[in-house]
PDB file of N, H, CA, C and O in Angstrom:
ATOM      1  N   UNK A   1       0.847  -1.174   0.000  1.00  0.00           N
ATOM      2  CA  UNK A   1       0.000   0.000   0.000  1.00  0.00           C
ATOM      3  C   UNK A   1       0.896   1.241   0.000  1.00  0.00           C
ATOM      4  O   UNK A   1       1.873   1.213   0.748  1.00  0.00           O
ATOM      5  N   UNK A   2       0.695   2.246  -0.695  1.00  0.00           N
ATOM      6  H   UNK A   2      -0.098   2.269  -1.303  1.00  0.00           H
ATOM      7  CA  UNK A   2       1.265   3.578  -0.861  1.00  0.00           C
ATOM      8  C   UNK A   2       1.082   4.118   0.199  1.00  0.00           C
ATOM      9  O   UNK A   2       0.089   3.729   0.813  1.00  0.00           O
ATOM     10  N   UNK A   3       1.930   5.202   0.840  1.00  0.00           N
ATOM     11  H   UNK A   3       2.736   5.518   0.341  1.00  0.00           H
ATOM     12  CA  UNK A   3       2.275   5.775   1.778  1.00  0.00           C
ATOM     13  C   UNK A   3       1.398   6.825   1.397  1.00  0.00           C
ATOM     14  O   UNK A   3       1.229   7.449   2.444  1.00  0.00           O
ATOM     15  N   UNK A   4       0.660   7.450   0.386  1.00  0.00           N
ATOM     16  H   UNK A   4       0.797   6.943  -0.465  1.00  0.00           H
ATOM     17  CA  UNK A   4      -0.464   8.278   0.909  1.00  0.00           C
ATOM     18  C   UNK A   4      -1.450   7.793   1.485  1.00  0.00           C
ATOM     19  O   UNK A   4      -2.046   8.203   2.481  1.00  0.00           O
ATOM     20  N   UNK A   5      -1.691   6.593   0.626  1.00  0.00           N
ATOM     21  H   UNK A   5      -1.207   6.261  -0.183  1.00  0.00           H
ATOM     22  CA  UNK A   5      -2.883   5.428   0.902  1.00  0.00           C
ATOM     23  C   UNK A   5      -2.876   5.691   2.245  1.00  0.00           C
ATOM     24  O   UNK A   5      -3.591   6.617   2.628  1.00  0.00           O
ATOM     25  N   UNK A   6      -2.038   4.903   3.280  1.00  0.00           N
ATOM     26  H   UNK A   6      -1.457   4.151   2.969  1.00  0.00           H
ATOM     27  CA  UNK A   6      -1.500   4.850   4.779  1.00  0.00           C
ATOM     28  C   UNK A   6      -2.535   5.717   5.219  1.00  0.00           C
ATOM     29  O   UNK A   6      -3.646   5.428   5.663  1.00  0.00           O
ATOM     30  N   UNK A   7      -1.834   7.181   4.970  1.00  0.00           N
ATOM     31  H   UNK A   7      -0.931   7.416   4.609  1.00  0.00           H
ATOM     32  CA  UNK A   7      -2.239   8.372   5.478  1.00  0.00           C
ATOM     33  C   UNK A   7      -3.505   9.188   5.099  1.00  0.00           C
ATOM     34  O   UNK A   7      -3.830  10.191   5.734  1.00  0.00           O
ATOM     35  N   UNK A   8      -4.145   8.757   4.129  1.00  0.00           N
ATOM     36  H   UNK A   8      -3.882   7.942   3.613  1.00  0.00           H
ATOM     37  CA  UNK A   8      -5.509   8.794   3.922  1.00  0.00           C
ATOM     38  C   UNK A   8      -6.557   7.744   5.099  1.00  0.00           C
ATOM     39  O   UNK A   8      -7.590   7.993   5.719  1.00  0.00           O
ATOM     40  N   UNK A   9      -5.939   6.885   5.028  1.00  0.00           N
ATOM     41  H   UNK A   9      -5.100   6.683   4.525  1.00  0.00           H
ATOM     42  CA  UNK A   9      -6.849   6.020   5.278  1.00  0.00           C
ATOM     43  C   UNK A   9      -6.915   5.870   7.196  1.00  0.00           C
ATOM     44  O   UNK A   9      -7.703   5.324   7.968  1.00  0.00           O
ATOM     45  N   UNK A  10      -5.539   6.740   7.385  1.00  0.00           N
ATOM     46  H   UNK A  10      -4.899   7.184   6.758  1.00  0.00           H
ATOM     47  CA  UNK A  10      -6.184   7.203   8.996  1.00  0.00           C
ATOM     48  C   UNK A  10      -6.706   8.588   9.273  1.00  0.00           C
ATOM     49  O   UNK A  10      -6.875   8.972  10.431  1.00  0.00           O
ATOM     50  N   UNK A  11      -6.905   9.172   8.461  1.00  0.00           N
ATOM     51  H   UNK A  11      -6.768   8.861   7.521  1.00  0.00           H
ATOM     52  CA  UNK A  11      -7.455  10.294   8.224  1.00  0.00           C
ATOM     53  C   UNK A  11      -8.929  10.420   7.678  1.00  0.00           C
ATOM     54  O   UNK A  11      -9.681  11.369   7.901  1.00  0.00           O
ATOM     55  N   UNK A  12      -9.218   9.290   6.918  1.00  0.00           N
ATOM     56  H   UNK A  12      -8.607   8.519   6.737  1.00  0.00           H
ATOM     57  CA  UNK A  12     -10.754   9.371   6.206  1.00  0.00           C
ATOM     58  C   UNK A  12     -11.294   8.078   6.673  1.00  0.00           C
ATOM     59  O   UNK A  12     -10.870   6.956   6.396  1.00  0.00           O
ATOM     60  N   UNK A  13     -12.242   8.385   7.383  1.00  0.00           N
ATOM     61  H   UNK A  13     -12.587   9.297   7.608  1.00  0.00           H
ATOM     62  CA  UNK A  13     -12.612   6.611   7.755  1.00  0.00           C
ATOM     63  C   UNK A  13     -13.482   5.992   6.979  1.00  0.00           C
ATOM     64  O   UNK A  13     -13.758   4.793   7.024  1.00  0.00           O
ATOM     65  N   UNK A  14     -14.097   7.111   5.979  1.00  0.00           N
ATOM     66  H   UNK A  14     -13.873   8.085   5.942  1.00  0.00           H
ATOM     67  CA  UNK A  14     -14.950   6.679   4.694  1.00  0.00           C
ATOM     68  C   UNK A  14     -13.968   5.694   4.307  1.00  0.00           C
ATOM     69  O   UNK A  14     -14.152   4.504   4.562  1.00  0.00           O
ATOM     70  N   UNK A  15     -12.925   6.113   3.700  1.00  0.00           N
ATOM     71  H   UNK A  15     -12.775   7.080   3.492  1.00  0.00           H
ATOM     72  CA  UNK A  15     -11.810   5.511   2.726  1.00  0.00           C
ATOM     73  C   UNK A  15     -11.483   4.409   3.661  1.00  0.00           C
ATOM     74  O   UNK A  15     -12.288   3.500   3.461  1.00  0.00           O
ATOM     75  N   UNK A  16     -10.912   4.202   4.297  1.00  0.00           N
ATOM     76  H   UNK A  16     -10.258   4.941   4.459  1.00  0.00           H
ATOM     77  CA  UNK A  16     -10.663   2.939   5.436  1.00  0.00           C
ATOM     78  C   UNK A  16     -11.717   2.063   5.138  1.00  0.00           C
ATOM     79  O   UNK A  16     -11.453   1.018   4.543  1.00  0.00           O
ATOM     80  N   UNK A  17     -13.039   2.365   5.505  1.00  0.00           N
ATOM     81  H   UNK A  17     -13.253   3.214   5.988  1.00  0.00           H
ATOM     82  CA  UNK A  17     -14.271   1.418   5.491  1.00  0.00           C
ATOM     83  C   UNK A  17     -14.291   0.952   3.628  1.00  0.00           C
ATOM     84  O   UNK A  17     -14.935   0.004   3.178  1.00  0.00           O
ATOM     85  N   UNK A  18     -13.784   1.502   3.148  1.00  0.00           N
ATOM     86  H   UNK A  18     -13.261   2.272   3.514  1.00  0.00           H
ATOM     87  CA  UNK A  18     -13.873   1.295   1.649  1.00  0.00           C
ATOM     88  C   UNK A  18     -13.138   0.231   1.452  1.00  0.00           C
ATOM     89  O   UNK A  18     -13.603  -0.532   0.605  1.00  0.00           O
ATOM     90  N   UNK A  19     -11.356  -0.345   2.331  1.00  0.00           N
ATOM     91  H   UNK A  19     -10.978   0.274   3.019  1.00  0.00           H
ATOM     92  CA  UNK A  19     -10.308  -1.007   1.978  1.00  0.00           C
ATOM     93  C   UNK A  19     -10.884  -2.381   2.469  1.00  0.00           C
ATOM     94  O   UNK A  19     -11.779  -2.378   3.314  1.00  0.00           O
ATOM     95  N   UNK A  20     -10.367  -3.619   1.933  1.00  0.00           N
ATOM     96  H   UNK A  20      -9.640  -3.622   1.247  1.00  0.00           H
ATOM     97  CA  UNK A  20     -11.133  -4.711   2.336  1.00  0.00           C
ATOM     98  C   UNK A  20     -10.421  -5.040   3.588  1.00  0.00           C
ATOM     99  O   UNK A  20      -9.482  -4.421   4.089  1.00  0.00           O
ATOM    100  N   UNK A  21     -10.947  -5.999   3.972  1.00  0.00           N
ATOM    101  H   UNK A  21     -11.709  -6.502   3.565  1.00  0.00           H
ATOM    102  CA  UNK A  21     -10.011  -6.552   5.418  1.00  0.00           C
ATOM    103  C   UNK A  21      -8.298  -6.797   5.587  1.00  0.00           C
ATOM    104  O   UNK A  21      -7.502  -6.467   6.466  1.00  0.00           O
ATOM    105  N   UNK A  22      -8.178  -7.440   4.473  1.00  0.00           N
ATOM    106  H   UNK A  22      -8.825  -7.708   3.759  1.00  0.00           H
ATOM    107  CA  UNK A  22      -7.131  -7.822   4.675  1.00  0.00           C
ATOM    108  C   UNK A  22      -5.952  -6.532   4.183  1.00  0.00           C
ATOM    109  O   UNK A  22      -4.800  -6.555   4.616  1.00  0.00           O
ATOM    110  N   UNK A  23      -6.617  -5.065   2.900  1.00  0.00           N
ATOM    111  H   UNK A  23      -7.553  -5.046   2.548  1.00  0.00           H
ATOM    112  CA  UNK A  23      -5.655  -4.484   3.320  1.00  0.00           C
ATOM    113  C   UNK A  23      -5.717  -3.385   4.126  1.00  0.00           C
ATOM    114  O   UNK A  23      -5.059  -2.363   3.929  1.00  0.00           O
ATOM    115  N   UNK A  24      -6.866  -3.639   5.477  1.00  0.00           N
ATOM    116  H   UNK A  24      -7.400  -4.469   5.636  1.00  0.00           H
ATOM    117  CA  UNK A  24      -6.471  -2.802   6.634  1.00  0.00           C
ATOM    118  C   UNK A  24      -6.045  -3.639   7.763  1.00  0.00           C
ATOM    119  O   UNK A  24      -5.421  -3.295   8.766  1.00  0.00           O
ATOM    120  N   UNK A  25      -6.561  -4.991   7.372  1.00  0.00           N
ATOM    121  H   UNK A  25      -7.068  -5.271   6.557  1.00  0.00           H
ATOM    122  CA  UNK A  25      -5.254  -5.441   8.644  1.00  0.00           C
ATOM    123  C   UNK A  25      -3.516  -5.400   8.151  1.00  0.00           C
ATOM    124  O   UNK A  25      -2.697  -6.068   8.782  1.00  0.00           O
ATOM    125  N   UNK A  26      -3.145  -4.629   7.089  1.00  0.00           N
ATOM    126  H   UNK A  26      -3.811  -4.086   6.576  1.00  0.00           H
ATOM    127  CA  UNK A  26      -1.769  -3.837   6.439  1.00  0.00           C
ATOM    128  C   UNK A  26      -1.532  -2.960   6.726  1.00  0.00           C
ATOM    129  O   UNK A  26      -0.372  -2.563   6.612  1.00  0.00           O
ATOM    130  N   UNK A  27      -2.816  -1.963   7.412  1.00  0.00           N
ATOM    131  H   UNK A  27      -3.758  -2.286   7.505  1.00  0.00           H
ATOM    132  CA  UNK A  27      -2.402  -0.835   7.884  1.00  0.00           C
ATOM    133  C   UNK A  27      -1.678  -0.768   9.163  1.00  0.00           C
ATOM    134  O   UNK A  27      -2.131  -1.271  10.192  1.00  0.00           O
ATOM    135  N   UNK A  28      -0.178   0.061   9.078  1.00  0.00           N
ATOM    136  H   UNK A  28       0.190   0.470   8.243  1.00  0.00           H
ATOM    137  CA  UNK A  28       0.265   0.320  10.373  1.00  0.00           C
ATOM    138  C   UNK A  28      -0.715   0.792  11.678  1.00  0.00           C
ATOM    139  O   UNK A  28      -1.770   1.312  11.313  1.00  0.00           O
ATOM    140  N   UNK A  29      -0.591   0.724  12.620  1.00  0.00           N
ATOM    141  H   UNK A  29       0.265   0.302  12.916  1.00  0.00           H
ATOM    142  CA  UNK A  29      -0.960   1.747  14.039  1.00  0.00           C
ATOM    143  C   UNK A  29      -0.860   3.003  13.650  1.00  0.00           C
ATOM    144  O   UNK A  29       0.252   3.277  13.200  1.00  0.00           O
ATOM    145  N   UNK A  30      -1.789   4.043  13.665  1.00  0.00           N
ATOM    146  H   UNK A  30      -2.693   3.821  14.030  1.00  0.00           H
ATOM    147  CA  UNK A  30      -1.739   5.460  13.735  1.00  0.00           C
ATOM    148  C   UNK A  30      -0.806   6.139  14.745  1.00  0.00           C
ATOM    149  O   UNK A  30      -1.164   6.238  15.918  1.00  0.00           O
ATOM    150  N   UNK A  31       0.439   6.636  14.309  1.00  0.00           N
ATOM    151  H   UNK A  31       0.730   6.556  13.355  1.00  0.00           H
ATOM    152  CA  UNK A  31       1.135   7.415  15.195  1.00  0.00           C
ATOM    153  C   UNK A  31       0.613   8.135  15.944  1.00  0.00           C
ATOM    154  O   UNK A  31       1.290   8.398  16.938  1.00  0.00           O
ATOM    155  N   UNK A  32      -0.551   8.679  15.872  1.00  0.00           N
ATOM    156  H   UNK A  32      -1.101   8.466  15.065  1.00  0.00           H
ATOM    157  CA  UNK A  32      -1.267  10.186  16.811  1.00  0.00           C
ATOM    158  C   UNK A  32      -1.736   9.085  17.785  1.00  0.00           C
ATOM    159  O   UNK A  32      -1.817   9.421  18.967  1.00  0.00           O
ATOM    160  N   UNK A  33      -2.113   7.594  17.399  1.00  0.00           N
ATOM    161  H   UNK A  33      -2.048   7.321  16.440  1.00  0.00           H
ATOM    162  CA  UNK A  33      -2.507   7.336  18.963  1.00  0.00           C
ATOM    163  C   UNK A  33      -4.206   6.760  18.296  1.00  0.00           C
ATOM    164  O   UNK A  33      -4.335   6.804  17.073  1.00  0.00           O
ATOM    165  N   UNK A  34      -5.178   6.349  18.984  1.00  0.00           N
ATOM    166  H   UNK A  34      -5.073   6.313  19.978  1.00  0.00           H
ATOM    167  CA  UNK A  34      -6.524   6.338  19.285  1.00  0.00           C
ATOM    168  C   UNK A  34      -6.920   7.777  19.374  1.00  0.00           C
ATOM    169  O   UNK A  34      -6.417   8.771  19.898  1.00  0.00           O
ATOM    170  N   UNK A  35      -8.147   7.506  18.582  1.00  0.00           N
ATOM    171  H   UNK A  35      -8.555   6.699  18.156  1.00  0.00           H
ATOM    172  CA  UNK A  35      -8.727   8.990  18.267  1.00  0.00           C
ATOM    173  C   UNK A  35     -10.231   8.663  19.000  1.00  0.00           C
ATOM    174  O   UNK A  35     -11.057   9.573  19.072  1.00  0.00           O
ATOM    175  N   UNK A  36     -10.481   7.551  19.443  1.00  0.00           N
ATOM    176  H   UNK A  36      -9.810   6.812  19.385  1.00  0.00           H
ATOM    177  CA  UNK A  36     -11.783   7.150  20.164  1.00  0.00           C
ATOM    178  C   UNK A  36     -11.461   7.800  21.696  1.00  0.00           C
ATOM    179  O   UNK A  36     -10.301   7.807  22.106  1.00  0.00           O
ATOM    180  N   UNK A  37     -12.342   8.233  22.345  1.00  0.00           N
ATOM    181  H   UNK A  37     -13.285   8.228  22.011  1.00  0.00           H
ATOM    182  CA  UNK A  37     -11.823   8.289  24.210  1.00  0.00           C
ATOM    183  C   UNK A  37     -13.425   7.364  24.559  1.00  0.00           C
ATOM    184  O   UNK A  37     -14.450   7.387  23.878  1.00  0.00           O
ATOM    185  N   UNK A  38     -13.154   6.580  25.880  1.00  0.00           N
ATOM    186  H   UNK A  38     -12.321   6.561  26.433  1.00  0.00           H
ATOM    187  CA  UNK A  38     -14.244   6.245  26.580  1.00  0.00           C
ATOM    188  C   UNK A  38     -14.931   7.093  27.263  1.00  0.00           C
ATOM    189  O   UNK A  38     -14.504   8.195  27.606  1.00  0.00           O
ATOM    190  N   UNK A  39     -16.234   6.573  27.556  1.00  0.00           N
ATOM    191  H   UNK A  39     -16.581   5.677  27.277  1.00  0.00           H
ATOM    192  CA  UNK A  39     -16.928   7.652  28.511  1.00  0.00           C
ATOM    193  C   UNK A  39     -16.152   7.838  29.804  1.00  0.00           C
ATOM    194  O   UNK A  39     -16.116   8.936  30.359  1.00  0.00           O
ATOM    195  N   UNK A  40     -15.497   6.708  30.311  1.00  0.00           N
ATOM    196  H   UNK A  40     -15.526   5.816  29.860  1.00  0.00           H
ATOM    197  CA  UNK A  40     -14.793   7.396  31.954  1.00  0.00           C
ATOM    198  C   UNK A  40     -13.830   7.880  31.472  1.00  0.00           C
ATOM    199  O   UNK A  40     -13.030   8.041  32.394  1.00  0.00           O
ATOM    200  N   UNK A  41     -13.150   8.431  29.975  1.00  0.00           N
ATOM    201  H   UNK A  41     -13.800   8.301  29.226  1.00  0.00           H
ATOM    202  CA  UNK A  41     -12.136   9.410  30.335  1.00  0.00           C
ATOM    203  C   UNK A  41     -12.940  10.943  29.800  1.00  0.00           C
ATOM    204  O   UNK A  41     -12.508  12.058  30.093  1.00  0.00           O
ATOM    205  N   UNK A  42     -13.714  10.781  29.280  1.00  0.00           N
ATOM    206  H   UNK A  42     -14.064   9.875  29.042  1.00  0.00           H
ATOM    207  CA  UNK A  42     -14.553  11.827  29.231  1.00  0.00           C
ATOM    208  C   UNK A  42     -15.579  12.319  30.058  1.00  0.00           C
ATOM    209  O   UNK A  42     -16.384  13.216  29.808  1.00  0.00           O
ATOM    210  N   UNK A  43     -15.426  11.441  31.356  1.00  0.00           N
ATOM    211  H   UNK A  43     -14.772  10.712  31.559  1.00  0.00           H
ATOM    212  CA  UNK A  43     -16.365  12.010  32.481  1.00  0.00           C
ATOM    213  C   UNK A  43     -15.195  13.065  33.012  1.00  0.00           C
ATOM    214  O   UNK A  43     -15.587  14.120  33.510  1.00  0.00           O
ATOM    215  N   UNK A  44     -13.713  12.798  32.916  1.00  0.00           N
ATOM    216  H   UNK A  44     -13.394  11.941  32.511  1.00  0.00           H
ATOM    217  CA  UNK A  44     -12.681  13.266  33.784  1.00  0.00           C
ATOM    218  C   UNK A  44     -12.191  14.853  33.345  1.00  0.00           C
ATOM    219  O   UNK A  44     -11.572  15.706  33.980  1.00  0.00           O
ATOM    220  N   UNK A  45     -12.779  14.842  31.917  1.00  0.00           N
ATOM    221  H   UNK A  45     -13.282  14.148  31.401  1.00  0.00           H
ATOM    222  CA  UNK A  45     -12.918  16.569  31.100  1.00  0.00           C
ATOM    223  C   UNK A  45     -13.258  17.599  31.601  1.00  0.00           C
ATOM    224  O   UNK A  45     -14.480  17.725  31.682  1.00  0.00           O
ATOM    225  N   UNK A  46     -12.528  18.599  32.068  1.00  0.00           N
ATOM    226  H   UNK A  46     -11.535  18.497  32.002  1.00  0.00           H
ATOM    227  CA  UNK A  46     -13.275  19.492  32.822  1.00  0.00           C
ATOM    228  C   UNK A  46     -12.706  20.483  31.638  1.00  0.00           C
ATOM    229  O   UNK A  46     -12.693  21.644  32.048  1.00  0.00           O
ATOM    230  N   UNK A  47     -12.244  20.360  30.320  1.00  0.00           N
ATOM    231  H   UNK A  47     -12.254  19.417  29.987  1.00  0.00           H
ATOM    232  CA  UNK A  47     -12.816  21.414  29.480  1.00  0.00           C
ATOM    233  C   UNK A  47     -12.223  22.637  29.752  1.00  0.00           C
ATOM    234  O   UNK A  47     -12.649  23.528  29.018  1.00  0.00           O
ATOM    235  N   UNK A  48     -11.020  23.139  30.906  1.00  0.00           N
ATOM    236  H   UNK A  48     -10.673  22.416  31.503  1.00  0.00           H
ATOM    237  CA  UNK A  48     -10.614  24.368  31.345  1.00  0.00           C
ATOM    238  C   UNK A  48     -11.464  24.935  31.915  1.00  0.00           C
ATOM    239  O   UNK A  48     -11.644  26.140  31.743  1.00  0.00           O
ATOM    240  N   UNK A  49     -12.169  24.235  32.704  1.00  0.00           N
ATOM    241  H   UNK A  49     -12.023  23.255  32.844  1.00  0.00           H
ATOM    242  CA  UNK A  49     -13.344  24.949  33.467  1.00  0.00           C
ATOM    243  C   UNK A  49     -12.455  25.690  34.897  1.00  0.00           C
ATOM    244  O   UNK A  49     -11.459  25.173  35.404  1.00  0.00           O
ATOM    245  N   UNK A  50     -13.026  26.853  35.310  1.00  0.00           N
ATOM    246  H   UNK A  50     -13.835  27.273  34.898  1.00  0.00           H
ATOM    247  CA  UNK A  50     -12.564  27.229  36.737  1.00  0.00           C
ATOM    248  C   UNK A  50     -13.239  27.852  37.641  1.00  0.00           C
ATOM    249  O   UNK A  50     -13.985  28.766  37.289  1.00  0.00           O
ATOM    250  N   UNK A  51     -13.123  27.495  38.994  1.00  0.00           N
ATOM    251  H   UNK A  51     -12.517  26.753  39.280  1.00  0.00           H
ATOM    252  CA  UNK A  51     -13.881  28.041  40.040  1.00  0.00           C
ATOM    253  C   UNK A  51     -14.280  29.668  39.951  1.00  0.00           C
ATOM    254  O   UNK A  51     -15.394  30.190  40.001  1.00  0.00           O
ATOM    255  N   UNK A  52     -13.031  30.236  39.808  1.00  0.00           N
ATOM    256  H   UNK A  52     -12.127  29.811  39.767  1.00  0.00           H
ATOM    257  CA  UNK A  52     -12.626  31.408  39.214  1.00  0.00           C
ATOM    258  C   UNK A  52     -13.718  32.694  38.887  1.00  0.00           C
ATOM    259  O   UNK A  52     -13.970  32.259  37.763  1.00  0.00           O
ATOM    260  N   UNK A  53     -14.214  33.415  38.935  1.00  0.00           N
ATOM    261  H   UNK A  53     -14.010  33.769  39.848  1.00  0.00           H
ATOM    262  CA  UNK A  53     -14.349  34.664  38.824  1.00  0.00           C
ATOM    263  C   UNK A  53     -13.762  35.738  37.281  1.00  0.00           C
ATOM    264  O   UNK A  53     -14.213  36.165  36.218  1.00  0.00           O
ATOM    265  N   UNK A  54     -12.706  35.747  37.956  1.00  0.00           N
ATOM    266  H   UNK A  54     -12.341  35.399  38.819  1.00  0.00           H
ATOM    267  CA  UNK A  54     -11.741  36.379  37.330  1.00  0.00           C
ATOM    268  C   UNK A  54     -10.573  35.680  36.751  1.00  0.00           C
ATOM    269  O   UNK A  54     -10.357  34.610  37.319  1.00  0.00           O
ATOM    270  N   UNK A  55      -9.637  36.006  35.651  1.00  0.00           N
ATOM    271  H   UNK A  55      -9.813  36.875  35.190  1.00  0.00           H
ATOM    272  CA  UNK A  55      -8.528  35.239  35.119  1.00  0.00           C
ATOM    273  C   UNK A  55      -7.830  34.917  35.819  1.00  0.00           C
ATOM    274  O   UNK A  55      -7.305  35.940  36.258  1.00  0.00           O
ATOM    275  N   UNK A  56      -7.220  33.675  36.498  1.00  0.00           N
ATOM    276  H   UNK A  56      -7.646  32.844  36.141  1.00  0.00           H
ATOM    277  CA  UNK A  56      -6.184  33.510  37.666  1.00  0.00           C
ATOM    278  C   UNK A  56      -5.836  32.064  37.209  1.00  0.00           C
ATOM    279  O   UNK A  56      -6.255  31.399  36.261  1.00  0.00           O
ATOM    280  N   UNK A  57      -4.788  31.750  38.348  1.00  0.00           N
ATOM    281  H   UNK A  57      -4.447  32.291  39.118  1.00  0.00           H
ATOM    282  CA  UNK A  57      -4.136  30.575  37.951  1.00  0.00           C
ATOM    283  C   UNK A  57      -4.561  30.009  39.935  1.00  0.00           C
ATOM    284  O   UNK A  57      -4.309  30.636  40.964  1.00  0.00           O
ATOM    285  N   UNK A  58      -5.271  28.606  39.766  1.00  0.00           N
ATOM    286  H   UNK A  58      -5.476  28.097  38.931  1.00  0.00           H
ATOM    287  CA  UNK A  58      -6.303  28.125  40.543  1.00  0.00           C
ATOM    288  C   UNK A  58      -5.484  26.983  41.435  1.00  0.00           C
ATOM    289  O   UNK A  58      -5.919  25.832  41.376  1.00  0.00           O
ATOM    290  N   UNK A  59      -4.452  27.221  42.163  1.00  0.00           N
ATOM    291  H   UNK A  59      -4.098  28.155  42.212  1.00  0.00           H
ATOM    292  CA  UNK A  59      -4.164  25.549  42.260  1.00  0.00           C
ATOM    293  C   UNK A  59      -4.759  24.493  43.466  1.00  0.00           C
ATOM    294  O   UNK A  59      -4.243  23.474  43.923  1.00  0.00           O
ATOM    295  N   UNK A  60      -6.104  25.182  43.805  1.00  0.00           N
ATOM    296  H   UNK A  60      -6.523  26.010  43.434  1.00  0.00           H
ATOM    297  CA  UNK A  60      -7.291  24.603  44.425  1.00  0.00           C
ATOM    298  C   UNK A  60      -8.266  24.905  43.912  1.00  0.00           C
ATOM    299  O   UNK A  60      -8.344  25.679  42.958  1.00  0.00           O
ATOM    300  N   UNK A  61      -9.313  24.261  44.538  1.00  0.00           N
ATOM    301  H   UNK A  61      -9.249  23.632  45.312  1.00  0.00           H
ATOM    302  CA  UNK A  61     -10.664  25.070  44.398  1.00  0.00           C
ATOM    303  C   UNK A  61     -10.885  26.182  45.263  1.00  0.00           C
ATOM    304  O   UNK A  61     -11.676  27.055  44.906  1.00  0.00           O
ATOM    305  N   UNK A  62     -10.241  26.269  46.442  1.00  0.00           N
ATOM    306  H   UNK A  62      -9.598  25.560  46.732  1.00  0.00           H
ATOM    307  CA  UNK A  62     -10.608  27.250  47.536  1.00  0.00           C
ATOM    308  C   UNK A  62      -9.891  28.638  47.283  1.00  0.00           C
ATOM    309  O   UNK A  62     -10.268  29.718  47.739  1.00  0.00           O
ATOM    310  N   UNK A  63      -8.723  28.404  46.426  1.00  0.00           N
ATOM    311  H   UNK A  63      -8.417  27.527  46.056  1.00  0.00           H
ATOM    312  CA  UNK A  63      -7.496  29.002  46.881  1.00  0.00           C
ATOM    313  C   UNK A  63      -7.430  30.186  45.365  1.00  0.00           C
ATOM    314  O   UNK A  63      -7.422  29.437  44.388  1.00  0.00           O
ATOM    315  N   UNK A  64      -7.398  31.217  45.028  1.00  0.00           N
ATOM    316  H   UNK A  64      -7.405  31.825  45.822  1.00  0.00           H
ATOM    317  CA  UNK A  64      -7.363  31.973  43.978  1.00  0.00           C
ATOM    318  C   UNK A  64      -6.477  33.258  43.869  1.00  0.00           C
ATOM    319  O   UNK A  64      -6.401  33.994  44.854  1.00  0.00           O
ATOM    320  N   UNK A  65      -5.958  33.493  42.984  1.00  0.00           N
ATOM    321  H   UNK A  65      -6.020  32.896  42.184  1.00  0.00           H
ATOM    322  CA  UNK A  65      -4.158  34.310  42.416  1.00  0.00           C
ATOM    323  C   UNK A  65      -4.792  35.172  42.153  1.00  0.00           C
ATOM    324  O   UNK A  65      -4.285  36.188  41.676  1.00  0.00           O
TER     325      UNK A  65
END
């Protein structure tokens, strides 16, 4: 498989779903990693949320700069 191929095909999952089995079990592991997260690591997202008021740097909840 061509090295754009590769890189299309972790990039477009249309195109992936298009390749037959056997040449995506050819495809390397995606360097960036898993692009899926579970729900318990997305319960753990707080998104840059802050207790905060005002712009500060928080290193409690109680405690504010």
């Amino acid at each position: 498989m061509k090295k754009r191929d590769i890189i299309r095909a972790w990039r477009d999952e249309e195109f992936r779903l298009s390749l037959s089995e056997e040449q995506r079990a050819q495809l390397p592991v995606n360097p960036a990693g898993s692009v899926e997260l579970a729900d318990e690591d997305l319960l753990s997202v707080s998104g840059g949320w802050s207790s905060c008021r005002r712009p500060c740097f928080c290193p409690s909840e109680t405690t504010c700069y």
